[in-house]
N, C-alpha and C positions, 0 to 999 in steps of 0.2 A: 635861800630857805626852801626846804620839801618837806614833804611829811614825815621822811624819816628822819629827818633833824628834831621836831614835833615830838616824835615818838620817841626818843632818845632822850629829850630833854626832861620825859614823865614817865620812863623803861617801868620802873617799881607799879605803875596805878596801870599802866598798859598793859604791862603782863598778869596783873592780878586780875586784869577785865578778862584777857584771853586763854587765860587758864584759874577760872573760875573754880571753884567745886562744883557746881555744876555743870560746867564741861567738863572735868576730870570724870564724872558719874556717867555723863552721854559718853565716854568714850569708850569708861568701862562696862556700862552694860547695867549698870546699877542704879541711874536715878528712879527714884520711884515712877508709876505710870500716871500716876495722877500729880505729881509735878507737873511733868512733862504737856498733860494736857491742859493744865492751865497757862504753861507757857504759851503752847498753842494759841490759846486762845486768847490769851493779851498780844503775841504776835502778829495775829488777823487783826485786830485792831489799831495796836501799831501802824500797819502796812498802810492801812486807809490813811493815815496822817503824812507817814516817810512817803506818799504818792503824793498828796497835797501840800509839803516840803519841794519837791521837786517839782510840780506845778509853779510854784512860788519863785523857786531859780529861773524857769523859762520867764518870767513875769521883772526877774528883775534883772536878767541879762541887757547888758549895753549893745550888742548887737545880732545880730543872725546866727554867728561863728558861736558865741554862747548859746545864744538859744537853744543851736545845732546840737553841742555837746551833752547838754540837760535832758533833751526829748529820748535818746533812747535810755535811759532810768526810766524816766517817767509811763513812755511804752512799756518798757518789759515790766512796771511793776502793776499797769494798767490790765494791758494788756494779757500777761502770762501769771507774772508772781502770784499775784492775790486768788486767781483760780486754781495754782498750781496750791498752794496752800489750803483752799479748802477741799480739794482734792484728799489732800494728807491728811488735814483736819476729820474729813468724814471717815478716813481709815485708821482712826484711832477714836471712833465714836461719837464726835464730836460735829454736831449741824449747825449750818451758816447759821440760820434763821434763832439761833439758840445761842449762841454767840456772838450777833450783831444785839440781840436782848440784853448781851450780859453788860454792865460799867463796868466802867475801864478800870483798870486798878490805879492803886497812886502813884507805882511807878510808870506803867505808862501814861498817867496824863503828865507826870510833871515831865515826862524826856519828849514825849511828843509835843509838849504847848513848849517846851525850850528850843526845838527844831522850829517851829512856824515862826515864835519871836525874831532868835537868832535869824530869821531873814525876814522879819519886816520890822525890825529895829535897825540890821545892817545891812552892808552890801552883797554881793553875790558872795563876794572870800568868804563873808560872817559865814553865812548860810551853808557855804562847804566845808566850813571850818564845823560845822554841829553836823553832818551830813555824812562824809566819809569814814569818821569812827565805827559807824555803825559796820558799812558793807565790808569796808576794808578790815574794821575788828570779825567779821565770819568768817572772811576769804581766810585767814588769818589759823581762824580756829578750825576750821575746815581742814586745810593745812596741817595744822599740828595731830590734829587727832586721826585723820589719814595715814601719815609717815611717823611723827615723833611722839606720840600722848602714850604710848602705852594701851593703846587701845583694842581692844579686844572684840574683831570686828564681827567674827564668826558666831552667829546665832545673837549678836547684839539687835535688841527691838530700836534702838536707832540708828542703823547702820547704814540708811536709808538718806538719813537725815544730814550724815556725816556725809555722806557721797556726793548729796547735793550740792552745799557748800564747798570741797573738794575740787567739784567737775569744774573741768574747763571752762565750762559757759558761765556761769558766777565766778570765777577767779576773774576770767577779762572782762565781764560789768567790774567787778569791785576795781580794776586797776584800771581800766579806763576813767573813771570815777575822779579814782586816785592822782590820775595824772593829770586829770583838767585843775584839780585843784594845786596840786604842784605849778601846773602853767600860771594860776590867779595869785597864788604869793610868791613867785619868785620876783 
């Protein structure tokens, strides 16, 4: 079993995640601006839980060799992501200190409190199993709306956004990710 057996087995709800309409809108240049920044901003919040997710995997790894694989998520989203995001966040208007104010919305708390359960209900696989949807569904959409979406990159206000996800450096976190958890269920 890997994740593209996973992926195959729910193709219809995978690709309806990864080509969303509102990816289709980020790719065209059209979602409104103030969608966008309220994604933002359930995304910062997000990020602090999918950090404390991955905190949790280091926590329930059986040995070092896991541990190992976990800590750099947990760094780069520690470390780099959550700054790099409010980087982005303030270049679209948008202030930490104004969006750590805000509550979470209901979709993020039920997908974040379903990430912390999923691994302290289960084992490490549980927790990779609710984990790698996420990085691996962007590398994904990054991906698509790069080379395949139809995307309309030139004077797009996310095109920024799209590049990130895209870049090399999140494509290999998302498959390194991807591949530890391949290694836990096969």
């Amino acid at each position: 079993m890997n994740h593209q057996q996973l992926i195959a087995g729910c193709q219809q709800q995978w690709d309806a995640y990864v080509k969303h309409d509102f990816v289709r809108q980020l790719g065209a240049g059209s979602l409104a601006k103030e969608s966008f920044q309220h994604y933002l901003q359930q995304d910062y919040l997000y990020l602090i839980h999918y950090a404390r997710a991955f905190a949790l995997a280091v926590f329930k790894s059986e040995n070092p060799a896991q541990m190992r694989a976990s800590m750099p998520s947990l760094n780069a989203l520690v470390e780099d992501e959550i700054a790099l995001h409010i980087e982005y966040c303030q270049s679209w208007g948008l202030d930490e200190a104004a969006i750590l104010a805000l509550d979470e919305g209901v979709a993020t708390i039920a997908y974040t409190r379903y990430l912390i359960d999923a691994g302290l209900q289960g084992d490490l696989c549980d927790l990779y199993a609710a984990l790698v949807p996420c990085a691996l569904g962007y590398a994904h959409v990054g991906q698509w709306l790069s080379k395949e979406g139809n995307s309309q990159l030139a004077d797009n206000p996310y095109a920024n956004w799209i590049a990130m996800y895209a870049g090399e450096d999140y494509q290999q976190a998302a498959y390194a990710s991807t591949a530890f958890f391949d290694q836990l269920i096969a």
